[in-house]
C-alpha positions in Angstrom: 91.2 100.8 116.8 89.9 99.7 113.2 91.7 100.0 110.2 89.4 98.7 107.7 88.2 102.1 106.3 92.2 102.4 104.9 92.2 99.0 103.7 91.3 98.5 99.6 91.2 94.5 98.8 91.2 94.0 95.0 90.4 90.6 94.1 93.0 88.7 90.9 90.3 88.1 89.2 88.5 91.6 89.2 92.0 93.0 88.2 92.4 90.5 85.4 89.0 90.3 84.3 88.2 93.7 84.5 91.2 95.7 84.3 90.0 99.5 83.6 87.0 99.8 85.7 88.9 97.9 88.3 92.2 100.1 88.7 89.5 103.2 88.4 88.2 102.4 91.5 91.0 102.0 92.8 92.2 105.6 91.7 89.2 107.0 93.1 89.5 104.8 96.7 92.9 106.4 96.7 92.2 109.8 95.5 94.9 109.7 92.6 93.7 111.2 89.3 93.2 108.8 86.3 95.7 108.4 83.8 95.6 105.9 80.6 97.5 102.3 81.2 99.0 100.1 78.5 96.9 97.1 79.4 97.6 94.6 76.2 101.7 96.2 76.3 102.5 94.7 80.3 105.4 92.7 81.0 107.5 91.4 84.5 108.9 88.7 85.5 110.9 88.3 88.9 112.6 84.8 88.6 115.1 85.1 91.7 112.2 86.0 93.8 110.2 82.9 92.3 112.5 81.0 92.9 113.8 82.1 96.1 110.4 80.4 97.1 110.2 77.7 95.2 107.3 78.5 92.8 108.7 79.1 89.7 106.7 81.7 87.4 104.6 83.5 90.1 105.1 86.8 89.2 105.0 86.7 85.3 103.2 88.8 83.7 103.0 88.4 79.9 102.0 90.9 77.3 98.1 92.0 78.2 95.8 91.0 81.1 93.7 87.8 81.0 92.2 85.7 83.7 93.4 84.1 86.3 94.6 80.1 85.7 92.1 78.2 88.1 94.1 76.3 89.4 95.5 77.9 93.1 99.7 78.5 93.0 99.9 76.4 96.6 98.6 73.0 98.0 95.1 72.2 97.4 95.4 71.2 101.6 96.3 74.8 101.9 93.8 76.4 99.8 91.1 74.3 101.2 92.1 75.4 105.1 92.1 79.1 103.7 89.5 79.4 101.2 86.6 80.1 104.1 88.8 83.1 105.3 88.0 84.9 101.9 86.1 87.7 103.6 86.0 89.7 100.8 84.0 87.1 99.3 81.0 87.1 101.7 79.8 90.4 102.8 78.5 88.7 106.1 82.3 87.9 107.0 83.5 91.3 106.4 81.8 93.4 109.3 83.9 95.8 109.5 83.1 97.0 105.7 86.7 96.3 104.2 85.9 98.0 100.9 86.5 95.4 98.1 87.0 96.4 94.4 
């Protein structure tokens, strides 16, 4: 049995970079009506949880949206061994036709 028709990926940087027409797709994937977002009034920060895995700052969120950092949160030995399983990055590894935001 498949699952990838219930599965939405939403890539950082479409989220970051693109925040509105991004989260309206999303809405419309999900079938939730539209409503206005605060994008340049966000805040969070979960420092237990950061810490609780030893990467301080991970989920801070500061005032508005911007880009993602380029530089990956874990080991660049990790990201490297990883990076070619980014199916939602090449339409010719997602066969299954995971829609992607």
């Amino acid at each position: 049995m498949h699952l990838a028709n219930r599965l939405v990926v939403v890539p950082y940087e479409h989220l970051t970079l693109h925040s509105e027409r991004t989260l309206k797709a999303l809405y419309e994937a999900l079938g939730e009506p539209w409503f206005e977002h605060a994008f340049k009034a966000l805040s969070f920060d979960a420092p237990e949880r950061d810490a609780a895995v030893g990467m301080p700052g991970l989920h801070t969120v500061g005032q508005q949206m911007r880009a993602p950092r380029k530089v990956p949160g874990i080991p660049p030995d990790l990201f490297n061994k990883f990076a070619p399983a980014q199916f939602w990055k090449a339409p010719n590894q997602n066969p299954q036709g995971v829609q992607v935001l």
